[in-house]
MARKEBA-295732 format. One record per atom (N, C-alpha, C): residue in one letter; x, y, z. Coordinates in pm, whole numbers, plus 50000, padded with zeros to 5 digits. Atoms other than C-alpha are relative to their C-alpha. Layout:
BEGIN
AXYZ ...
//
This chain:
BEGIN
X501314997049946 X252963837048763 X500135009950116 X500124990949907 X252113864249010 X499944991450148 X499455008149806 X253143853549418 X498835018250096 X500924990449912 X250223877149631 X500065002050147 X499784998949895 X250853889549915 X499315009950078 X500494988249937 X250173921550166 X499995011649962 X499824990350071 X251593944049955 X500045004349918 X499684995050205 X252163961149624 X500334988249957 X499455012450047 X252053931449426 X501454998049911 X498505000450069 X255113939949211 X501074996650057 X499225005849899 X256743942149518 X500714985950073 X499575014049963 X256153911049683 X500024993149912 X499285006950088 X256683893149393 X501224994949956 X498584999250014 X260253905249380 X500784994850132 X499485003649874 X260783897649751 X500054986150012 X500055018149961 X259103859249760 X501044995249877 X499265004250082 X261073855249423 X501775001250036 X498735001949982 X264193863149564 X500194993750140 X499765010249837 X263793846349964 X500514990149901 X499805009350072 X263133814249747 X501385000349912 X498364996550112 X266393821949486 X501284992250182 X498284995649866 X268483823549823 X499844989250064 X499875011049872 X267033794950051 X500254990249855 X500325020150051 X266863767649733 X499214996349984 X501495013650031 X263513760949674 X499175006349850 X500064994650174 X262893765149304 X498835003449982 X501225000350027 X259443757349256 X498975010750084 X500434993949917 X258503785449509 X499645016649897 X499894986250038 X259533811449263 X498685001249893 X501104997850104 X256513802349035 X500034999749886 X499985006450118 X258193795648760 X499824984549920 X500205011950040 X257273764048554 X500754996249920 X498985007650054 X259503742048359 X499464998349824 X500745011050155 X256823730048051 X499235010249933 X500874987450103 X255363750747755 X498924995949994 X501205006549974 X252013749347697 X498964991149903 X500325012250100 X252063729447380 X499824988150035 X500265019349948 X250803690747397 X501184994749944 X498565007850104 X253423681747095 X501095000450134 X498455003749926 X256253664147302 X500725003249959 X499064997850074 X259343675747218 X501104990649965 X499315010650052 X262013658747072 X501494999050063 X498485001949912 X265963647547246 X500675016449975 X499284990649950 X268143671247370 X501145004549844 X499174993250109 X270323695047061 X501504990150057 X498625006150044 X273883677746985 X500695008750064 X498714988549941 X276673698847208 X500944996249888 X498465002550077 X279273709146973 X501314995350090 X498224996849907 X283293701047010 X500715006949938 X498684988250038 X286013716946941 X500435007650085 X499354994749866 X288143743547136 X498745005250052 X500874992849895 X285863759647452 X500745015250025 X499734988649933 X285633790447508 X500305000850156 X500174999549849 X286653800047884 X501174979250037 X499155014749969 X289653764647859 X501205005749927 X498615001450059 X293123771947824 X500734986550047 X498995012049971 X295923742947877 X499755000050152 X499905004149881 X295773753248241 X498925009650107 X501494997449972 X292573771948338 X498364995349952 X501435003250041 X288763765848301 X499195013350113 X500204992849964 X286943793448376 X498395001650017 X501435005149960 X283983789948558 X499045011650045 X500994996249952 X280553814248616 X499184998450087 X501335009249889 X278383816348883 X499045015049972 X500724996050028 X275493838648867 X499225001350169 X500505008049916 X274233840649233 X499665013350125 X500274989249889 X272643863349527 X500945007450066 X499044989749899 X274443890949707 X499485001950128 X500264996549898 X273803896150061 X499675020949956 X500224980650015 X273643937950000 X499294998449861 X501264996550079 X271433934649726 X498474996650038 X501055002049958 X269013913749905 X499665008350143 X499964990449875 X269293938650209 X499395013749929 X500794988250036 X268443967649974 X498834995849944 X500855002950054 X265453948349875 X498994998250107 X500695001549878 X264403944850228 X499864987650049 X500075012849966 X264873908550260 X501254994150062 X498945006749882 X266863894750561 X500714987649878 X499005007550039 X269833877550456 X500564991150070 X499685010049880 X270933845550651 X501284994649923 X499235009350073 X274063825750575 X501515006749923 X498734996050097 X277483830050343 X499415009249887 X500004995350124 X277713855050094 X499994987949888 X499665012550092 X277573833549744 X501145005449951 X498194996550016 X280703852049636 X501024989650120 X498875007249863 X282523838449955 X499674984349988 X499855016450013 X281153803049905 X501194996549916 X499425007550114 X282223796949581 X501755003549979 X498814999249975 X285303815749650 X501154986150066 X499455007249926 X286403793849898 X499784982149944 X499965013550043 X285583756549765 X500825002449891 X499395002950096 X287083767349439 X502005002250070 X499294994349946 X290033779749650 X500394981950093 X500035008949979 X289873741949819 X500474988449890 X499745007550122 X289663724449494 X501385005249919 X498654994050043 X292403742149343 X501434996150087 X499075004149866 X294783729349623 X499934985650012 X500125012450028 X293793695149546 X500304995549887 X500305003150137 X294783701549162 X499175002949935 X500674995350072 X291933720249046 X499204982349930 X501005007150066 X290093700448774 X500674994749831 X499795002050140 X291963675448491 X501445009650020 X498694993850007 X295503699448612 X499375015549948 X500144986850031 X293713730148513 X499375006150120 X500504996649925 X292923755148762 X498585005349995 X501324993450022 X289473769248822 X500195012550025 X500034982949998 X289013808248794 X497915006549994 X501664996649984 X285983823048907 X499875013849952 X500604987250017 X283913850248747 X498635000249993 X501094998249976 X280953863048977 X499735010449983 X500804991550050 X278313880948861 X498784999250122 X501075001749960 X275563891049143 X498875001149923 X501595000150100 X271963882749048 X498914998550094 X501005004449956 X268683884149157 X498795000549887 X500805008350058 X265933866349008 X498335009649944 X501384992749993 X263683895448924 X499345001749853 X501124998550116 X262353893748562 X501534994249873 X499085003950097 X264353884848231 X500835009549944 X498964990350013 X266223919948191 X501094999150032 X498785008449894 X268733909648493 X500394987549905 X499225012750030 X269003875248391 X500794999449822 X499354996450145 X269713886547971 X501175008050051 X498574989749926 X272333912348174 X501354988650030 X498955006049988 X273943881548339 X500574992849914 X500125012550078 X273623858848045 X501655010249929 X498754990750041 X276203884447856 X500765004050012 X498964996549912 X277963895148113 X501414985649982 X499345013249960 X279183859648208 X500844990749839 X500245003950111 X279313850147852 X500315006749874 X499004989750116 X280553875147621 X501075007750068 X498714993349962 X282433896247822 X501034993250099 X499515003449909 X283703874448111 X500764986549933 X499735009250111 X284083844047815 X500214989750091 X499575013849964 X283553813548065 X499304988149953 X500035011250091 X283483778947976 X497834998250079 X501715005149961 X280193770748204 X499325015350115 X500534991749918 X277633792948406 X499464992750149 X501295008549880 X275973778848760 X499365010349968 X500404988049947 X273223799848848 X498914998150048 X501235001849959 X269993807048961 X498535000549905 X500774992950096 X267893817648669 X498344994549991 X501255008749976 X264203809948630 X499045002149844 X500884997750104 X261613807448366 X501044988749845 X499155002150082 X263353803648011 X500965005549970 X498414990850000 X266133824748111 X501084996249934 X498805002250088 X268623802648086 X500464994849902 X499255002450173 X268653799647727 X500435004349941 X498934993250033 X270203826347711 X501354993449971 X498205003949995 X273523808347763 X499914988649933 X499545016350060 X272623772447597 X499545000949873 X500785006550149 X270523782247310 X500785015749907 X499454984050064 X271773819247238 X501524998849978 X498895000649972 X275413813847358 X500624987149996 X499265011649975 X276173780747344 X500844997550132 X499184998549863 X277433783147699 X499394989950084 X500235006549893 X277243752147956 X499055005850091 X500304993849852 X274443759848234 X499524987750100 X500265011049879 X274143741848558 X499485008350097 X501174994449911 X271023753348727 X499894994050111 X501125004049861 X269153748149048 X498734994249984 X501295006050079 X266333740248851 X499805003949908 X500544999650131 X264543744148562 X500004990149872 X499955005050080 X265323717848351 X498644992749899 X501265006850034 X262993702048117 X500244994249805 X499965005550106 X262533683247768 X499945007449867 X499834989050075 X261773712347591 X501245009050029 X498964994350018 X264593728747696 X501554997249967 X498625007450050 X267123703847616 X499444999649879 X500394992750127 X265833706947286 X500155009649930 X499374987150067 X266543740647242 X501074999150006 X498774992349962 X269653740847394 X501044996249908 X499215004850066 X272833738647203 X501194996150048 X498615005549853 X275203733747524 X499274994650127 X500705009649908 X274153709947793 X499305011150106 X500994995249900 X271203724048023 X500084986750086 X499975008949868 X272103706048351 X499125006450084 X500454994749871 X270053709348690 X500264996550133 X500085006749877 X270053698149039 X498444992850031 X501774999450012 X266403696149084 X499224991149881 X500385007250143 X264553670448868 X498995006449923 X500884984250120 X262563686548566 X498614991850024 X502134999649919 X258633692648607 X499544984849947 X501215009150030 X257563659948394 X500864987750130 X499215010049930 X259673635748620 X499735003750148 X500714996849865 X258793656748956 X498454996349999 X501085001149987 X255333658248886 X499124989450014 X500545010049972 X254903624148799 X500434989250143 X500005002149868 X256733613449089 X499425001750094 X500984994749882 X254713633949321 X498644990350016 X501265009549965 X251363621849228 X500204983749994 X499835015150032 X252693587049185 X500104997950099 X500225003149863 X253033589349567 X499064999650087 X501475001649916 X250133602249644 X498914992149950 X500745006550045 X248393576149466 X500164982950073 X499745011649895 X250723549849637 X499885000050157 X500225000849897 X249833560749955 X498025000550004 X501404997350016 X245973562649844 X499295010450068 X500584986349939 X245403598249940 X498935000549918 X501074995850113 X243233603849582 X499324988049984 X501365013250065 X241003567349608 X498845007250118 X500894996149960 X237943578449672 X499435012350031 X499924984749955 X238043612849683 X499455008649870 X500624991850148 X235963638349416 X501125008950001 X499244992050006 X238573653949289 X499945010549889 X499664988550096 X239533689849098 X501015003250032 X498614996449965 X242283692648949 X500345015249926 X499824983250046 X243783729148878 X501174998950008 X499054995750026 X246523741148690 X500305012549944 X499814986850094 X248413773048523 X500424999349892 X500095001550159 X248453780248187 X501534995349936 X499025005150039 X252183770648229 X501034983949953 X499475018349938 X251973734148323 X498594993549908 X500955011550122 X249183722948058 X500464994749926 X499325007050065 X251523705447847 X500214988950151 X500315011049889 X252263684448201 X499174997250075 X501245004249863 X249173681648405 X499084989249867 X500545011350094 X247673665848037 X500164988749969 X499045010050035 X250673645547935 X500484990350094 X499415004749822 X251743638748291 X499084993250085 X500804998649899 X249283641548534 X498834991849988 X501485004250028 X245963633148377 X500224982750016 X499545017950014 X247183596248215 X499964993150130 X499965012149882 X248263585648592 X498615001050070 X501494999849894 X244693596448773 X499034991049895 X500805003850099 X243003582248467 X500244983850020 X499835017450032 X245033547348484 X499604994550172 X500185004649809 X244453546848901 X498565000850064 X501194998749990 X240783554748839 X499535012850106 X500684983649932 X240573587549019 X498855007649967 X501214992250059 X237483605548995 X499985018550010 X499594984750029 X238443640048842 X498425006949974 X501524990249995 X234673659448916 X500685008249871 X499424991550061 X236373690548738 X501465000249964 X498844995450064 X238893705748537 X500375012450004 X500174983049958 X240063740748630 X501115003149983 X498784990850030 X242883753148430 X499295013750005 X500284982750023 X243503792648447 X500705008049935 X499324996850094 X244573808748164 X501155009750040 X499404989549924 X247303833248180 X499635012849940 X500264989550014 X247103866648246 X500915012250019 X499084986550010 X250093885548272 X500075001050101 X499374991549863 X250933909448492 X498335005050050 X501154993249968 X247023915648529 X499554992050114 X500535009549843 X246473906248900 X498745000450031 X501374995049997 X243093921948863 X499104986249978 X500225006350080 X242033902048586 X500394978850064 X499685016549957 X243873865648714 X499024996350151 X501395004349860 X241943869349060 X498904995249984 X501895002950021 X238843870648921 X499644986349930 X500355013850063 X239073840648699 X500174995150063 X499785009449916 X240783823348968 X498774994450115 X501174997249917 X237743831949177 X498854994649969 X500755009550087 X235393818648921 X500144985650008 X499475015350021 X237273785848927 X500124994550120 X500175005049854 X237003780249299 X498574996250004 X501735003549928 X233263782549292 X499654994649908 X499735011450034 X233723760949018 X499634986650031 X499985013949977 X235023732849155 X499114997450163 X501284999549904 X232753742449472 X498854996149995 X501455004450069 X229713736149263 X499994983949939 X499295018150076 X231343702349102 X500114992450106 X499885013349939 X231143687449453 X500974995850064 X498645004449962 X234873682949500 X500605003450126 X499585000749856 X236123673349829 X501485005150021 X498634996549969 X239633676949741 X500425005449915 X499214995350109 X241863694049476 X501584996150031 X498845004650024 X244813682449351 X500675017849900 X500104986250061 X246853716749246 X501674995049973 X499315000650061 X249523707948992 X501145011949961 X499694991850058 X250923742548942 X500235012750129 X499334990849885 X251923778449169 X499164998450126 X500895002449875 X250683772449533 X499635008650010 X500754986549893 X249893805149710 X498975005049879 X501144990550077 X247663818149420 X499004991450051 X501395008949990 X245043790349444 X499675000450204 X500584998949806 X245453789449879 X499235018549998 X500884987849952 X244373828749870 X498795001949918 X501294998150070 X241803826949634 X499384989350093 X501065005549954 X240173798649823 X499945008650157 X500114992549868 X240613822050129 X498905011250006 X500564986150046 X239003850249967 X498604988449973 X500975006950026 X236293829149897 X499724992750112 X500995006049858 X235493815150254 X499984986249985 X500055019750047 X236293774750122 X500534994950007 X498575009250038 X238463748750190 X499304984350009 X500615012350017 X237503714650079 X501034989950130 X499585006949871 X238633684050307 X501394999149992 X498684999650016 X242083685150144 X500945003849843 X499204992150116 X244483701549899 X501444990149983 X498755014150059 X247183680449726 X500695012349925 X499204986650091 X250133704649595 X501234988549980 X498405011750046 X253003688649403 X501265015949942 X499154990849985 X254773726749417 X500914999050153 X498914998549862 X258073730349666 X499745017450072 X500534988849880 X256463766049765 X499914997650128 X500655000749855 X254413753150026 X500794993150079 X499575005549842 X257643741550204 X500545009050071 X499234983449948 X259043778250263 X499385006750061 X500964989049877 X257763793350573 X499945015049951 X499664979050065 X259103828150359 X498414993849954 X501244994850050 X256123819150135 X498544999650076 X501645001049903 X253413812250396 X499695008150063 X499844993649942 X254613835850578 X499845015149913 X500304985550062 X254863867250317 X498764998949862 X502194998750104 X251083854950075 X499365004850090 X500645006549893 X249833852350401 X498674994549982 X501015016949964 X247963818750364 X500164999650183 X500275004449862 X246673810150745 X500554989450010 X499635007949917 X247793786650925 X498944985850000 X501395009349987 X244303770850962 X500104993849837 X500165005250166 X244403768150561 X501044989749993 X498575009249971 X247933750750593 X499714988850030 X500665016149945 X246253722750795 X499164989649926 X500465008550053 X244373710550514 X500694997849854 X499515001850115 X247073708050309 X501234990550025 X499175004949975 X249513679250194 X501045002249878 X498794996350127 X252593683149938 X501014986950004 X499025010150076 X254323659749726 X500915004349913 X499114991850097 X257243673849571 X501274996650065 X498365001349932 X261493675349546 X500274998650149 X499965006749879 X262203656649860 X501125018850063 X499304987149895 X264193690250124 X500034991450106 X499645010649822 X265883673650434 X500305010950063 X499804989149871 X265193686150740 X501245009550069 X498384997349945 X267533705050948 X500984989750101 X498865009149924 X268483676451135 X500924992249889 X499175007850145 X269383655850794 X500985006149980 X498784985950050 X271373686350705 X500795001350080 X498455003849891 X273373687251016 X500794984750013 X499255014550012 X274033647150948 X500414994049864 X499065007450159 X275053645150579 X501735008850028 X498824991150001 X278573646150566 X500535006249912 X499984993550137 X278783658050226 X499765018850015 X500454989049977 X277143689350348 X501155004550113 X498804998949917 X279733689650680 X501445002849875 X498274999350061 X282773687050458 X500015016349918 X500734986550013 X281073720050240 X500565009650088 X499854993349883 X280823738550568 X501365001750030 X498774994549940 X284363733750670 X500685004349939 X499264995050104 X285563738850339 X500465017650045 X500264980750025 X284343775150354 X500735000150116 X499244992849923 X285193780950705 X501615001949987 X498105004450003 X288953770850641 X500575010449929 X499354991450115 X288693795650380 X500305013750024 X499634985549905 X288713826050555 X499275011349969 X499754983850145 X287343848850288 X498365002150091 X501604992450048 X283733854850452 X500314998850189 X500445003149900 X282133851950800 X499734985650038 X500135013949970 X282163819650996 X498404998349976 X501335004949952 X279363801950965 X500044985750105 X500355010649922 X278143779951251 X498374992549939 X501175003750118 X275763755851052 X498634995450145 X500925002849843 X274143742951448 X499125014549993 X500614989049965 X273303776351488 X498605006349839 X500504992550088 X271443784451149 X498934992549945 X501105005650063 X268143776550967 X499714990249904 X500075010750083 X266823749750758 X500525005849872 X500034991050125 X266573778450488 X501665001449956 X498294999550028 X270403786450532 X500324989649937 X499495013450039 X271593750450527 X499664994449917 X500515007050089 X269493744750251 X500785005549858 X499134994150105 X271173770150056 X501134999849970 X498685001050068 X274623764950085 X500194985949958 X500005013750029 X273793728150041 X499925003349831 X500154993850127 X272593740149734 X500985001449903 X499224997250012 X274773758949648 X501674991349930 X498625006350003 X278003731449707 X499724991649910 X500175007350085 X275963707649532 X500245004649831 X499994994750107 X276263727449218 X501355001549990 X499374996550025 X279503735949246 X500914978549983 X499795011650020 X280423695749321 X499834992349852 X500195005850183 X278833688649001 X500745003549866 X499194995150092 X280553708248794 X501424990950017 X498705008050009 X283453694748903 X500534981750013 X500355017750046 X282623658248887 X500185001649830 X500095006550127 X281633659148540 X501215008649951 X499254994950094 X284133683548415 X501554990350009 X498855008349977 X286723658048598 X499884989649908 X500105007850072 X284833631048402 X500294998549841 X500024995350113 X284783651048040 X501724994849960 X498684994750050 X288903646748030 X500815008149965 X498764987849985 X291723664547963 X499335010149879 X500394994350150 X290153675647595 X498085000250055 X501064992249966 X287813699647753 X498965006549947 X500694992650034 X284933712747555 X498994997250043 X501215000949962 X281263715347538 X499434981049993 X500325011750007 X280713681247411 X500594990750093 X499535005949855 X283033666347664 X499525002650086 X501134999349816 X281023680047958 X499274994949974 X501035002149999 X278193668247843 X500544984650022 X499405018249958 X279673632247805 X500434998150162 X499685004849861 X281203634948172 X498764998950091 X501364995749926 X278073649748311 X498604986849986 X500905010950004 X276153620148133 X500174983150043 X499845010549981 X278033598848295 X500084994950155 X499815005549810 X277833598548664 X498854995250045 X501465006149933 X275233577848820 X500514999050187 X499574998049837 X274773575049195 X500525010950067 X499374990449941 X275853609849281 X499535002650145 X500314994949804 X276423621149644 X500475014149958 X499784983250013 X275963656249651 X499075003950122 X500454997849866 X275093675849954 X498475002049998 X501194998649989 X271653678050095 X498954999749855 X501005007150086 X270293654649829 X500334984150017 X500255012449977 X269413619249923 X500134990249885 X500485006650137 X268853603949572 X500845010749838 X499694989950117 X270653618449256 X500524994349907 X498925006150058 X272333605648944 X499955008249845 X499804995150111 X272743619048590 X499754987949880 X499315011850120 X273003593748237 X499195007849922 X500614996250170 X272193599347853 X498465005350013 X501144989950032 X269183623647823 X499004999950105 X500655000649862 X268273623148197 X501565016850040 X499094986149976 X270033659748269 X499655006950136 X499804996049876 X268613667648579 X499884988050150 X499255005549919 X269943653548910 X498834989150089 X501195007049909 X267343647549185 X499104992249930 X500785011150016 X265963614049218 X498884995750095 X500925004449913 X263773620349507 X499155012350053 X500934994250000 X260303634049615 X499464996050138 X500375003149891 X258823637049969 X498365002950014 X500894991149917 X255393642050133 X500085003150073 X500354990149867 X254593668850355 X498835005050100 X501274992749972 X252133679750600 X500585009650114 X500234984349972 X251673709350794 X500674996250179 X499575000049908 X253403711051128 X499535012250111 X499964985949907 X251773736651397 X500995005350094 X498934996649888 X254013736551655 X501375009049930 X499134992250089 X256753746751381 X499815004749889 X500394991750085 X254633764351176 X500484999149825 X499695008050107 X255693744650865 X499814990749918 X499755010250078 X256073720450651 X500354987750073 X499215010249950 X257433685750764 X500054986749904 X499735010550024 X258353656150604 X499394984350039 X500345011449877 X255883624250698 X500714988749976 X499415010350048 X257993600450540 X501535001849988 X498475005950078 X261653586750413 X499905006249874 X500054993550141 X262583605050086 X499464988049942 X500705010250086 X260683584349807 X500844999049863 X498875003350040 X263063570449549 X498835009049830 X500654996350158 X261883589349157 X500164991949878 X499305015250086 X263733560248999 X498944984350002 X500275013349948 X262113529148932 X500514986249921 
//
C-alpha cells in the first residue's frame, strides 16, 4: 500500500519502507501477510530431503539479504547502528569458534538489499540462490517476495516477518519468521483490546485494505461479533495501485462514511498512516482510533506521513509487543549480541547506552535471526537438508532470542513471536509507549 508523506510519493514510500526494513518494525512497511480470498488455506507444502544445496560434510552456507549503511545514505536516510554485513560477519565469526553448527562451519554470502519493490528482492532471490547456492536465506523481504526462495527455489527463508498460512502453503522449503503471522497477531491484538474493554460500548468502524480482507473477516469480525461489539460500519478500501490520486479519494469517501454512521471510534485493522492523513485531511478524529499495525510505533513513520501529534493522542495500538529501550539495555540475550560484535572487530564499536530504541531494535533483530538459524539448524542434525531444518526449527519451544519476550516455534506454528503489546501516545517522547507487560499470544 502507498505510505504518504511531504513529498513525491514514490519517494517517500521508498524512504519509510526502508527506515522501517532497518529499525525492525515490519508492519510499518505496509505490507500485509493475507490474500484477499476467504477460502482458508490448507497446511504448510512437505519440505523435501535429500542432499542440500549450500551443505557440504563441513560447511553450510548461509544468506543474508540485508541493509547497507551506503545505500541507505544514498537514499537520504540516516543510518544509525552496525553495518548488517559487519553484524552477521562477526556472530558467524563467534559461532564458528565455538564449532560452527553440527561441526560444519558457517560461510556467509551477503547480498545488500533494500526493500523497494519486487525487482530488488527477485535480484536477491537469485543472486543468493542460484548463483551464491546457499542452503538458507535470512532477510528482509516484504509482500510475497519471499517466495521467491521457498516456492520458486526451494530455498530455506527466515524472515523478519511475513509469515502466514497461505504462504506456508505455497512454500516448498520452510517459510520461517520472527514476527508472528497477521492471523495470530491480529487476533491477539484485538483479543486485548477487548480484554481490556476498550471496544464495550463504543460505535464502532471498522476499516481495512484490500490486503487484509481475508483476516479482518476470518479473524477480526468473528471476535467483535462473539464480544458483542457494535460495528456501526464497514469500510474496506479497495486497492488501487500505485494510484494515490484515485486511493485518497475513496479513502476520503470512507471517512465521511463512517462520520455519517455515528462512529465514535474505529478500529483500523490494516496500513496506519493512510487512514491517520485522510482523517486529517478531512478535519475528524473520532474519540479514539484502535490500530493493530506496528507502524504507529516508529517515530520514522509519524515523523516522515506527518500525522500530528494532536492526532497521535487519540490513538491506541495493539500489535507485536517492541521493548523499550530500557528492556533492550536489560535482556541479556541482546548484551551477549552486542559484545559478540564488538569483540569482532570487523565494523565500528557500537555503544548500545548510547544509541536508539530504533538501533537496538535492529540489531536485536537482526541476532535474533541469526540465533535461530542456528538453533534449529543445530537441532535438524548432522544429515542436513531442507526437511531436517524444518524438523529442528519445529522443534524448539520456549525460545530466548534477543529483544523478544515470548517466542517458540512447533509443527505448523512457523512464526516465532508469542507476544503483543498496547500502546499509547507519549508527548513528552513524542511516541509510542508501552502501557502494559508484553501480553502472552499463547493461550
Amino acid at each position: 500500500m502507498l505510505l504518504r508523506g511531504d513529498g513525491p510519493a514514490p519517494a517517500r514510500r521508498i524512504a519509510v519502507g526502508v527506515l522501517l526494513a532497518a529499525f525492525g518494525l515490519s508492519a510499518a512497511v505496509g505490507c500485509s501477510v493475507e490474500k484477499t480470498a476467504d477460502k482458508k488455506p490448507a497446511g504448510p507444502a512437505a519440505a523435501p530431503s535429500g542432499p542440500a544445496r549450500g551443505v557440504t560434510d563441513t560447511v553450510v552456507k548461509l544468506g543474508v539479504a540485508a541493509t547497507d549503511p551506503t545505500q541507505l545514505r544514498a537514499l537520504g536516510v540516516p543510518s544509525e547502528g552496525p553495518a548488517s554485513k559487519d553484524l552477521y560477519t562477526a556472530w558467524i565469526a563467534a559461532q564458528n569458534k565455538r564449532g560452527g553448527v553440527q561441526g560444519r562451519t558457517i560461510e556467509l554470502a551477503f547480498r545488500p538489499f533494500l526493500p523497494t519493490g519486487p525487482a530488488e528482492a527477485q535480484a536477491a532471490c537469485v543472486e543468493l540462490s542460484e548463483d551464491k547456492k546457499v542452503f538458507l536465506a535470512i532477510g528482509i523481504l516484504t509482500g510475497d517476495t519471499p517466495l521467491c526462495f521457498t516456492e520458486t527455489h526451494g530455498t530455506p527463508y527466515l524472515g523478519q516477518w511475513g509469515q502466514s498460512a497461505e504462504r506456508d502453503r505455497r512454500s516448498k522449503a520452510p517459510f520461517v519468521a520472527l514476527e508472528m503471522a497477521d492471523d495470530r497477531q491480529r487476533a491477539a491484538a484485538v483479543k486485548a483490546l477487548l480484554d481490556q474493554k476498550l471496544l464495550q460500548g463504543k460505535k464502532v468502524a471498522l476499516y481495512w485494505e484490500a490486503q487484509d480482507a481475508a483476516v479482518t473477516k476470518n479473524t477480526v469480525k468473528p471476535l467483535l461479533d462473539a464480544a458483542g461489539v457494535n460495528v456501526v460500519v464497514q469500510t474496506p478500501l479497495d486497492d488501487y495501485g500505485t494510484d494515490q490520486a484515485a486511493g485518497d479519494q475513496a479513502l476520503d469517501t470512507l471517512v465521511q462514511k463512517m462520520r455519517s454512521a455515528g462512529a465514535d471510534t474505529i478500529l483500523n485493522t490494516s496500513n496506519f498512516s493512510n487512514l491517520m492523513i485522510a482523517l486529517q485531511r478531512a478535519d475528524w478524529l473520532p474519540e479514539q482510533v484502535y490500530a493493530t499495525s506496528a507502524q504507529a510505533l516508529s517515530p520514522a513513520v509519524v515523523k516522515t506521513t506527518g500525522i500530528k501529534p494532536t492526532t497521535m493522542q487519540r490513538v491506541t495500538v495493539a500489535a507485536p509487543y517492541i521493548p523499550t529501550k530500557a528492556e533492550l539495555l536489560a535482556d541479556p540475550a541482546l548484551t551477549a549480541c552486542v559484545e559478540e560484535y564488538n569483540a569482532g572487530g570487523v565494523g565500528e564499536r557500537f555503544d548500545a547506552a548510547a544509541a536508539s530504541r530504533e538501533a537496538l531494535s535492529a540489531v536485536a533483530n537482526s541476532c535474533a535471526s541469526f540465533r535461530l538459524f542456528v538453533q534449529a539448524t543445530d537441532a535438524a542434525g548432522r544429515e542436513l537438508n531442507v526437511a531436517s531444518w524444518q524438523r529442528g526449527a519445529e522443534s524448539l519451544t520456549k525460545l530466548t532470542l534477543p529483544g523478544m519476550p515470548l517466542a517458540s516455534l512447533a509443527p505448523g506454528k512457523h512464526s516465532a513471536g508469542d507476544a503483543v503489546g498496547v500502546y499509547r501516545w507519549d508527548a513528552a517522547q513524542s511516541q509510542m509507549l508501552p502501557a502494559g507487560p508484553p501480553i502472552s499470544a499463547v493461550k
